[in-house]
DOKE-242928 format. One record per residue (C-alpha): residue in one letter; x, y, z. Coordinates in steps of 0.02 Angstrom, whole numbers, plus 50000, padded with zeros to 5 digits. Layout:
AXYZ/...
//
This chain:
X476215313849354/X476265317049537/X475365304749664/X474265314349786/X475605318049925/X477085322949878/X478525336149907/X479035350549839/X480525346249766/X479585333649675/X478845348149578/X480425356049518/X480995340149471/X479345334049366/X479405353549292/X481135351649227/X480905334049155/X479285343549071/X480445358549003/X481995346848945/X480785336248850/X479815351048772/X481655357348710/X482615340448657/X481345329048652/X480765313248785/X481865301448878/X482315286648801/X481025278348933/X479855290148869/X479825283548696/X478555271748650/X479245256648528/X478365243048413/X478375228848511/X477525210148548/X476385208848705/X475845193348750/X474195188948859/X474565175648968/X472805174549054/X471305185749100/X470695190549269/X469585201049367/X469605214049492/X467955217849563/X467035216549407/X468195224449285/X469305213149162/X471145212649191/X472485204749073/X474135199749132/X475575199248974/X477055199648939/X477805214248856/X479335205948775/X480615218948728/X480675224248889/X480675209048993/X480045192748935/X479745185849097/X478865196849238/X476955199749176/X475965217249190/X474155218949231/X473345231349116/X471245234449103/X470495222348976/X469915235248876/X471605245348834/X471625231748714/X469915225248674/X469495243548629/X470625245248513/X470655227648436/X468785222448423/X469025206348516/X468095198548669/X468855198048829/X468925180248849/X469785177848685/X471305185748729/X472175172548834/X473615164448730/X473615177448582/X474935189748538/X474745211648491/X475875222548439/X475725240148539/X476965252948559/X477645253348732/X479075263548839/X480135244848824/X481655258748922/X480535260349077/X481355256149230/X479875249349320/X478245242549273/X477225257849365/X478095268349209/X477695258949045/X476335265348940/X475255254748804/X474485264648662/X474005257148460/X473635236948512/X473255229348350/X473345209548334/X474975201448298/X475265190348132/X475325171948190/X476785162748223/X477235152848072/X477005134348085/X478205123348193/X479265140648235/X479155137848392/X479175114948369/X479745107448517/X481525099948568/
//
């Protein structure tokens, strides 16, 4: 993708990322892996849903905002039931930034198993 203003050379770059991946195959941070997201709350913008989680494998402690409904679409599940619970989705965990991962497949998470997680 290219953002509305951008340089030439940007082109030739983004067209031979496009060509090495068509003959070897993505990036590593192109790769989307099986991985825990967790939903740490819901917000809005304007008057769509927003969810901030935590994408775990690659890094358990700055949160991403995604839409609401990349996951409620997929997992049948109100928006305001999503704070606290867990997915599994397949996500670029290689990115380098948070502007480059991708979500795709949410499906709920099995729980936790009881006193996993007890406390110290």
């Amino acid at each position: 993708m290219l953002r509305k203003r951008f340089e030439p050379a940007e082109i030739e770059s983004a067209l031979t990322r496009a060509h090495r991946e068509q003959l070897i195959g993505p990036a590593p941070e192109r790769v989307g892996h099986r991985t825990v997201v967790r939903v740490l709350r819901v917000d809005r913008i304007g008057s769509e849903p927003i969810v901030e989680v935590i994408v775990v494998a690659w890094d358990p402690v700055d949160a991403v905002i995604l839409p609401a409904d990349m996951i409620t679409s997929c997992v049948g599940m109100a928006v305001n039931d999503l704070p606290g619970k867990r997915f599994m989705a397949r996500v670029n965990i290689h990115a380098r930034s948070s502007e480059e991962l991708f979500f795709e497949g949410f499906e709920v998470a099995p729980d936790v198993p009881h006193g996993w997680l007890s406390t110290l």
